[in-house]
C-alpha positions as CSV (number, residue, x, y, z in Angstrom):
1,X,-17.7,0.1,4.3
2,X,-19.6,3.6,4.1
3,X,-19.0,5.7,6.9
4,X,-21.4,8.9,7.5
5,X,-19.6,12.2,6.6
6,X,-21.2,15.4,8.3
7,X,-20.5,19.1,8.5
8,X,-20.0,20.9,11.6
9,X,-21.5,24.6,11.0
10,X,-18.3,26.5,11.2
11,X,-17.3,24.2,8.5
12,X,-20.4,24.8,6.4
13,X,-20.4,28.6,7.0
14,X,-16.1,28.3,5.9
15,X,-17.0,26.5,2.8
16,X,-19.5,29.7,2.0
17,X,-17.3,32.0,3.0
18,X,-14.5,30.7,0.9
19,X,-16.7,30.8,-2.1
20,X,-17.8,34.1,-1.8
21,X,-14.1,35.1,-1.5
22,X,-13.3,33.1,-4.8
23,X,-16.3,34.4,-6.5
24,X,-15.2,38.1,-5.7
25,X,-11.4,37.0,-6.7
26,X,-12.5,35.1,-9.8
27,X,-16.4,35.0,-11.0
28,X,-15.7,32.1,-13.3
29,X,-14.0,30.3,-11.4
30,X,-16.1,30.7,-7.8
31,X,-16.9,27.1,-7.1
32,X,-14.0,25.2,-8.3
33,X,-12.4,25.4,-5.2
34,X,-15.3,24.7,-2.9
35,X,-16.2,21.5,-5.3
36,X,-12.9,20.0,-4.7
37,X,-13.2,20.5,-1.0
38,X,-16.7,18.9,-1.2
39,X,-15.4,16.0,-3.2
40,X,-13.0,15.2,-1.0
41,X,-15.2,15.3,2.0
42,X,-17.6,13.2,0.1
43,X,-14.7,10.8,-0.3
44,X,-14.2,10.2,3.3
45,X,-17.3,8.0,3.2
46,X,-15.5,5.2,1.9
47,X,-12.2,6.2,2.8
48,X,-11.8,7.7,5.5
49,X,-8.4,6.9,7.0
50,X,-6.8,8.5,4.1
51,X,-5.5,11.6,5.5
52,X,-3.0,12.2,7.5
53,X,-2.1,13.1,11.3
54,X,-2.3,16.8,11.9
55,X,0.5,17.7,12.8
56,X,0.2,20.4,15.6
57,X,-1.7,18.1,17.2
58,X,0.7,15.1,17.7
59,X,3.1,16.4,19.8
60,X,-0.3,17.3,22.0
61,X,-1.2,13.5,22.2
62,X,-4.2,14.3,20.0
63,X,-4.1,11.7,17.5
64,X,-7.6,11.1,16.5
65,X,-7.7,14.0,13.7
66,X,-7.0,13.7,10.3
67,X,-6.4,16.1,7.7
68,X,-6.8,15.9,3.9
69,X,-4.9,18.8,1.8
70,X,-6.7,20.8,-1.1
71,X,-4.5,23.6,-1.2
72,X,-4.4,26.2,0.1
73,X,-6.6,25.1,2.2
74,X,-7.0,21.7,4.6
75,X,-9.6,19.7,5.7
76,X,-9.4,18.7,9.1
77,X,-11.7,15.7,10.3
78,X,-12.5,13.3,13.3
79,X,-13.8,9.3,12.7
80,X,-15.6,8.9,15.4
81,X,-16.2,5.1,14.8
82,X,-15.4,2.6,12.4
């Protein structure tokens, strides 16, 4: 099974933003941290119940977001079908 994967634009514009913020932190290293959160996102097309519940979100009733870690930072996703 494949599942379609796409960005919402606040997500796109937080992936830029965080790697302008490595890239002024750490030139060399600028995109490692976006590349693993890409890589993970790009493994949600064939797996995407991997993550796990958020949290906050539970005790809300919401249970239809998942999260993946990369820290420090998280990715928080919806399947919207299987």
């Amino acid at each position: 099974m494949t599942c379609e994967v796409s960005l919402t634009k606040d997500a796109e514009r937080d992936l830029e933003e965080i790697y302008f913020y490595t890239e002024h932190d750490s030139p060399a290293s600028a995109g490692y941290v976006p590349d693993r959160l890409i890589r993970a996102t790009d493994a949600l097309t064939t797996t995407p119940d991997r993550g796990s519940y958020v949290d906050e979100l539970r005790p809300l009733g919401i249970s239809e977001y998942r999260q993946v870690l990369i820290k420090p930072y998280r990715l928080i996703y919806r399947v919207h079908a299987k």
